[in-house]
C-alpha positions as CSV (number, residue, x, y, z in Angstrom):
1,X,-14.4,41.7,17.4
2,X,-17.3,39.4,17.2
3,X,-18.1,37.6,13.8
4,X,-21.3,37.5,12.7
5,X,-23.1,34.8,10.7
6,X,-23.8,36.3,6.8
7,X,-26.4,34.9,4.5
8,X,-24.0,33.2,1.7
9,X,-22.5,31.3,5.1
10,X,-19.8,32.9,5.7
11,X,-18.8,35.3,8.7
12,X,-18.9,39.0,9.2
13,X,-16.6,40.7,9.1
14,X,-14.7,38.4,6.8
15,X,-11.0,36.8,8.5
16,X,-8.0,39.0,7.9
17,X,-6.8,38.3,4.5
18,X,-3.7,37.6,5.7
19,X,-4.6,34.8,7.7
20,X,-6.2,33.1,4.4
21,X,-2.9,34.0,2.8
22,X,-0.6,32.2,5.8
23,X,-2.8,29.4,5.1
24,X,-2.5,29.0,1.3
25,X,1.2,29.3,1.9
26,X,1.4,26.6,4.4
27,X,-0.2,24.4,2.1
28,X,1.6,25.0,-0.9
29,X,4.5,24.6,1.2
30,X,3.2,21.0,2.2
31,X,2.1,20.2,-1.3
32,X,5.6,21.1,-2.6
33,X,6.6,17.8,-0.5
34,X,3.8,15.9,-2.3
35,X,6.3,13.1,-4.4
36,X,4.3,11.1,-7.0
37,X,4.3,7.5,-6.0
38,X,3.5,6.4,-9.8
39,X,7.0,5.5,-10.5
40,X,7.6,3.4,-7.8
41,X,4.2,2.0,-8.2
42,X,5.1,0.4,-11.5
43,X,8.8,-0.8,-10.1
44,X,7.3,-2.4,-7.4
45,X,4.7,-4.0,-9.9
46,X,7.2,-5.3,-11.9
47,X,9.2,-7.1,-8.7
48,X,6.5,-8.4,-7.3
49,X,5.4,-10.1,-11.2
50,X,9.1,-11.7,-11.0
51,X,8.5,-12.9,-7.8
52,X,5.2,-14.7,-8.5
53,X,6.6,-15.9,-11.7
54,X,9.7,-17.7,-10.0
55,X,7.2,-19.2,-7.2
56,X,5.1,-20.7,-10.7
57,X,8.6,-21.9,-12.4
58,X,9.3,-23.7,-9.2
59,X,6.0,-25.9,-8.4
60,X,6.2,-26.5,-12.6
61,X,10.0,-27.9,-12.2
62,X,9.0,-29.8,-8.8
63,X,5.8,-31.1,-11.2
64,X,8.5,-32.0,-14.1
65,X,10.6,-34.5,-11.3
66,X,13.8,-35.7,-11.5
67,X,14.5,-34.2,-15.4
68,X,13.7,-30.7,-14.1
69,X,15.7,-31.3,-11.2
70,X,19.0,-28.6,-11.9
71,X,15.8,-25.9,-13.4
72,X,14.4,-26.1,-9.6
73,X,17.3,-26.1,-7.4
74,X,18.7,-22.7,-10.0
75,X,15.1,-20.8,-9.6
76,X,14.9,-22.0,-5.6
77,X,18.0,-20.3,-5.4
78,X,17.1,-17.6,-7.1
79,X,13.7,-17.2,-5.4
80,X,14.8,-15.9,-2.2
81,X,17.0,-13.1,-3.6
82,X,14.2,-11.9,-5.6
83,X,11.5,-12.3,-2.5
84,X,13.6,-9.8,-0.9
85,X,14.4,-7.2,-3.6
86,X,10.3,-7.1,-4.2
87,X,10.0,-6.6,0.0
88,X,12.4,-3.9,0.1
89,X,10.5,-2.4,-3.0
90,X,7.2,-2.6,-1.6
91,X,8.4,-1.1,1.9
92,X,9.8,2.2,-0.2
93,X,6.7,2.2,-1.8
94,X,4.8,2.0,1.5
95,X,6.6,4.6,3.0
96,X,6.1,6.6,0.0
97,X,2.3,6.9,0.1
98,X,2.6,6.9,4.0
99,X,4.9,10.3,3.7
100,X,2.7,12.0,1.2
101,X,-0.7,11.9,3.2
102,X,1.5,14.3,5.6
103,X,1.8,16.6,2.1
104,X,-1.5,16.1,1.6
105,X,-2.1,18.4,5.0
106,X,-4.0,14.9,6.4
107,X,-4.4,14.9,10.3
108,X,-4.7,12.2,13.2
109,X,-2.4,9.7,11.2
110,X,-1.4,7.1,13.4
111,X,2.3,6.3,12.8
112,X,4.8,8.3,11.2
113,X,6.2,7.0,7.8
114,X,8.9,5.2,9.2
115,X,7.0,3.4,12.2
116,X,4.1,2.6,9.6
117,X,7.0,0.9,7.5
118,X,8.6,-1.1,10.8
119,X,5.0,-2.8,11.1
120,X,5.3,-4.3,8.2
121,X,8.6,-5.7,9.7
122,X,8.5,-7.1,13.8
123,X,7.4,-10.1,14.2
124,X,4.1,-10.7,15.4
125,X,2.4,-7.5,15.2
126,X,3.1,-7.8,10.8
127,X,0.0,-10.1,11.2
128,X,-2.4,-7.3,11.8
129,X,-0.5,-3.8,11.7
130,X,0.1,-4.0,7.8
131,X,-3.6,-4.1,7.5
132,X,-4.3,-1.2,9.5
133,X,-1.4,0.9,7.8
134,X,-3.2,-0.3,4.2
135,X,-6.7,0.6,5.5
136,X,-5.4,4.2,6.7
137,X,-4.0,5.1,3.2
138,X,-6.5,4.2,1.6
139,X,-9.5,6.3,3.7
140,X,-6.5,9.4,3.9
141,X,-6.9,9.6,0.2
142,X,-10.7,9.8,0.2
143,X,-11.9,12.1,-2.6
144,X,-14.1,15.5,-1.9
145,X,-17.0,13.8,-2.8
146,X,-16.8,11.4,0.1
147,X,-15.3,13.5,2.5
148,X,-17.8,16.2,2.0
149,X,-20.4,13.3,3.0
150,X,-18.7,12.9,6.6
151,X,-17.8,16.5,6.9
152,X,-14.5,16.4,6.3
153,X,-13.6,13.6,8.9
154,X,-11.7,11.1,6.8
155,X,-11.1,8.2,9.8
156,X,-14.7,7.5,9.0
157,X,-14.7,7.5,5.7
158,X,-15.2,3.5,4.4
159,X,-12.4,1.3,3.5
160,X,-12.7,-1.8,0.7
161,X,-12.7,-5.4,1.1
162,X,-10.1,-5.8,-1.7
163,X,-7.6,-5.0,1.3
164,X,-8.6,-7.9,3.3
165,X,-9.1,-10.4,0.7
166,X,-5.2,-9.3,0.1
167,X,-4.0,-9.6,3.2
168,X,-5.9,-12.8,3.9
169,X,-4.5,-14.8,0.9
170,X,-0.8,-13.2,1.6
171,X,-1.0,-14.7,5.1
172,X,-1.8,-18.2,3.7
173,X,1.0,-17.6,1.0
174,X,3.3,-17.1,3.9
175,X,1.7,-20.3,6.0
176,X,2.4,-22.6,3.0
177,X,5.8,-21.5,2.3
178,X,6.4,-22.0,6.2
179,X,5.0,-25.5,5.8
180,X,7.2,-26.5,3.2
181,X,10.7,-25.0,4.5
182,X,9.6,-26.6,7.7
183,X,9.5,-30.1,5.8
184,X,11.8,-29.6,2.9
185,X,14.8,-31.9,3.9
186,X,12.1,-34.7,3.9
187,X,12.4,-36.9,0.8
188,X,8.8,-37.8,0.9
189,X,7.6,-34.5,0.8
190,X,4.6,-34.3,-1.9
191,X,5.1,-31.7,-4.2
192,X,1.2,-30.4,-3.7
193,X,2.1,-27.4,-0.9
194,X,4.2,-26.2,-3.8
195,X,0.6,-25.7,-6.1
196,X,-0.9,-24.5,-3.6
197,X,1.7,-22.1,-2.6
198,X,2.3,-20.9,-6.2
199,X,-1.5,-20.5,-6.9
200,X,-1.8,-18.4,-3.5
201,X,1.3,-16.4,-4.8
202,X,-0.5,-15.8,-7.8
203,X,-3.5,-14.7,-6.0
204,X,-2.4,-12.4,-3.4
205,X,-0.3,-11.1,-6.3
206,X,-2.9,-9.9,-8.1
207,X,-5.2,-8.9,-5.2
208,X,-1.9,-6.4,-4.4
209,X,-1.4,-5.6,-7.7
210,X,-4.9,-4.3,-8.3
211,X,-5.2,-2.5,-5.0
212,X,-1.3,-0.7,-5.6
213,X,-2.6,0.8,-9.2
214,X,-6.0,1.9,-7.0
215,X,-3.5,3.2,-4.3
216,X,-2.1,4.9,-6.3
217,X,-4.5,6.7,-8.5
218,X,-6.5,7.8,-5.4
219,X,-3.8,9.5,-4.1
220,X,-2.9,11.2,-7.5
221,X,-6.0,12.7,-7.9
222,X,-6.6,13.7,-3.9
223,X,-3.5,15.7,-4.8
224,X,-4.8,17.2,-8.1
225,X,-8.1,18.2,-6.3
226,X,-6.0,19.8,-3.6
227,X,-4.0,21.6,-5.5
228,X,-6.8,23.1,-8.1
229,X,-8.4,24.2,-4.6
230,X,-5.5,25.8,-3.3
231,X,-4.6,27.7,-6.9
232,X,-8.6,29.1,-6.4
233,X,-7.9,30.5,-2.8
């Protein structure tokens, strides 16, 4: 039977109500897979503060010479270990918000949550993908205000700059610390790449810091809105 326009802008005769029931309970059924990310948000805060931290301690013991010598060589040491646990954090968290926009009945992603995790990892293309992936969350969390504005469409919804200010100073964190492990058996090695890499560690820090809590909370309430609109069908 053909459906005809109605004034309030729906159709007549109105879709079975069955078919508006099949699709309230295919997105409960999605939602019910929805997994708050605010838990690991504040873990992976709380690595990623240690890790800055011990890259500050380090260029202050280098700073401090041959009396802070042992304090160096125990935080170098310790440095790596920590480096890693915050990576392996911040991938589950990635992963995480990657897995929910599927809950949150988005479509067209790109990756699935594990691919979008393994550009973070292979060499080469983690100097663009991560970006992409960040960018991508961010717009698949739009709120209805702004996706009412684009119909709906969320791919062109706008990012933020904060997410390339991020990755920009992370990539000269990495440069620096490549610089120095390149040249750290040389004696006369001056201790300035360590400043700079701790002040870059302290900045893309924060520039990820700030963007996670906005990660977050965007994604929080996409879900709360989707929810109170399913619990009114």
């Amino acid at each position: 039977m053909e459906q005809i326009p109605h004034i309030d802008g729906g159709v007549w005769p109105p879709p079975p109500t069955n078919a508006i029931d099949d699709g309230r309970s295919r997105m409960l059924s999605l939602l019910s897979q929805y997994r708050s990310p605010t838990v690991l948000t504040r873990w992976m805060l709380g690595c990623l503060a240690v890790a800055v931290v011990t890259d500050v301690a380090e260029a202050i013991g280098l700073l401090g010479g041959l009396s802070a010598h042992a304090f160096t060589e125990a935080i170098s040491e310790a440095s790596s270990f920590i480096t890693l646990a915050a990576g392996v954090v911040f991938l589950v968290w990635i992963h995480r918000l990657y897995k929910n926009l599927t809950a949150l009945g988005i479509a067209n992603l790109r990756h699935s949550p594990g691919v979008a995790v393994i550009m973070f990892i292979l060499p080469f293309i983690n100097l663009y993908k991560p970006i992409v992936i960040v960018r991508e969350i961010w717009r698949a969390t739009s709120p209805q205000a702004t996706l009412s504005i684009v119909k709906g469409r969320w791919t062109e919804t706008p990012s933020t700059p904060l997410i390339g200010f991020w990755w920009i100073a992370y990539l000269c964190y990495n440069l620096v610390n490549t610089l120095i492990a390149v040249n750290s058996s040389n004696s006369q090695f001056e201790t300035a790449p360590y400043e700079v890499g701790a002040a870059l560690s302290v900045l893309s820090g924060t520039l990820l810091a700030v963007l996670a809590l906005m990660l977050t909370e965007r994604q929080e309430q996409r879900y709360t809105e989707i929810a109170a609109n399913v619990s009114r069908a």
